[in-house]
C-alpha positions as CSV (number, residue, x, y, z in Angstrom):
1,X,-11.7,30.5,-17.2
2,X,-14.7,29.4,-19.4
3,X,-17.9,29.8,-18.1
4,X,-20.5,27.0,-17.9
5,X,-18.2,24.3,-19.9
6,X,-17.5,22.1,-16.6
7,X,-19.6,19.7,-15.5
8,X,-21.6,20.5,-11.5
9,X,-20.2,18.1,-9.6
10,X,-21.9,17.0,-6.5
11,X,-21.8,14.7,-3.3
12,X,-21.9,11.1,-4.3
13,X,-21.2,7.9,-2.2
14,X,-18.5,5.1,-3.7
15,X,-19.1,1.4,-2.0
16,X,-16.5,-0.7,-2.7
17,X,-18.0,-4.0,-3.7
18,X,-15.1,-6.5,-2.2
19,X,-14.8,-4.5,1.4
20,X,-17.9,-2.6,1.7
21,X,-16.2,0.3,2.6
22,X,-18.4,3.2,1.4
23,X,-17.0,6.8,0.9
24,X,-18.9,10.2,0.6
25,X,-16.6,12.4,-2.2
26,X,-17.6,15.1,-4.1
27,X,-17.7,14.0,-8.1
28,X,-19.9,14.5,-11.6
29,X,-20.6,11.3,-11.6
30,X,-24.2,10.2,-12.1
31,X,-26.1,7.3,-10.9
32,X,-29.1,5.8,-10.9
33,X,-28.9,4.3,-7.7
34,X,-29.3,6.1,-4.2
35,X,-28.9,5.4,-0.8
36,X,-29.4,7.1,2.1
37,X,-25.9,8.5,4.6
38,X,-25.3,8.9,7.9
39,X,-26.3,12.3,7.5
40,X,-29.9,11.8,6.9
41,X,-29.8,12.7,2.9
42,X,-29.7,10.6,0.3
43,X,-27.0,10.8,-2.6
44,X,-26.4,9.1,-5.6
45,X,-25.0,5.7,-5.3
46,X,-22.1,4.5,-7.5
47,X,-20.4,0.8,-6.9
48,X,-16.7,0.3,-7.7
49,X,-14.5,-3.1,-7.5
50,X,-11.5,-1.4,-5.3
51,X,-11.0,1.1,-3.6
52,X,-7.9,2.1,-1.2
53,X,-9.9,0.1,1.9
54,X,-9.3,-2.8,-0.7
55,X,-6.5,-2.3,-3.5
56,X,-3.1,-4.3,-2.1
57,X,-1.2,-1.1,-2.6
58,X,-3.0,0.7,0.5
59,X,-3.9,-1.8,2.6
60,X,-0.2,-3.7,2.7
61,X,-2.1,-7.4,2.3
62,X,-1.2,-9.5,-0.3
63,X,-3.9,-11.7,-1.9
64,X,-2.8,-15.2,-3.6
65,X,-3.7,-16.1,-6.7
66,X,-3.1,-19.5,-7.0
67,X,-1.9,-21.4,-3.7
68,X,-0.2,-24.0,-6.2
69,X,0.8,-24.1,-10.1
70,X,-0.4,-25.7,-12.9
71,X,2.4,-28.6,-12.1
72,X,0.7,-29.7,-9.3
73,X,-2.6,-29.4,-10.1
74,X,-2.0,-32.0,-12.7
75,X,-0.1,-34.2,-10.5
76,X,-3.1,-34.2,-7.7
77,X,-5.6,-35.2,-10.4
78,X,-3.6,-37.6,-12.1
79,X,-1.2,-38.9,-9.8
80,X,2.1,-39.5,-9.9
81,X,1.5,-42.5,-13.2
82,X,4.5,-43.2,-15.6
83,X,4.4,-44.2,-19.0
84,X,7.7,-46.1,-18.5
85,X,5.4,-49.3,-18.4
86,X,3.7,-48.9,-21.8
């Protein structure tokens, strides 16, 4: 193996922005942002949109999209009119 062609890595904390589940992993990932763990320290601080505490796959709940179709969002705003009379 190479020497000194891979990246340090080093403890950083993922948060989950939709759960707020945060996660202490070692990565090279750099940030700018830091916050301070359970453990007293502080570590960089790197936001994510999903996560397994919040991707469907892991957590077994299914999220709707749309609770009705494009069909029936017409029909409720513009009732059930017919042209038959013009």
């Amino acid at each position: 193996m190479q020497q000194q062609i891979h990246p340090e890595s080093h403890y950083v904390i993922f948060r989950d922005t939709s759960s707020g589940a945060m996660f202490k992993v070692l990565s090279t990932c750099e940030s700018d942002q830091t916050i301070e763990w359970e453990d007293g320290n502080r570590y960089p601080l790197v936001n994510i949109e999903v996560s397994s505490a919040s991707h469907p796959a892991y957590t077994g709940i299914r999220r709707q999209a749309a609770s009705e179709g494009k069909v029936a969002r017409f029909k409720a705003r513009f009732g059930e009119r017919s042209l038959k009379g013009h």
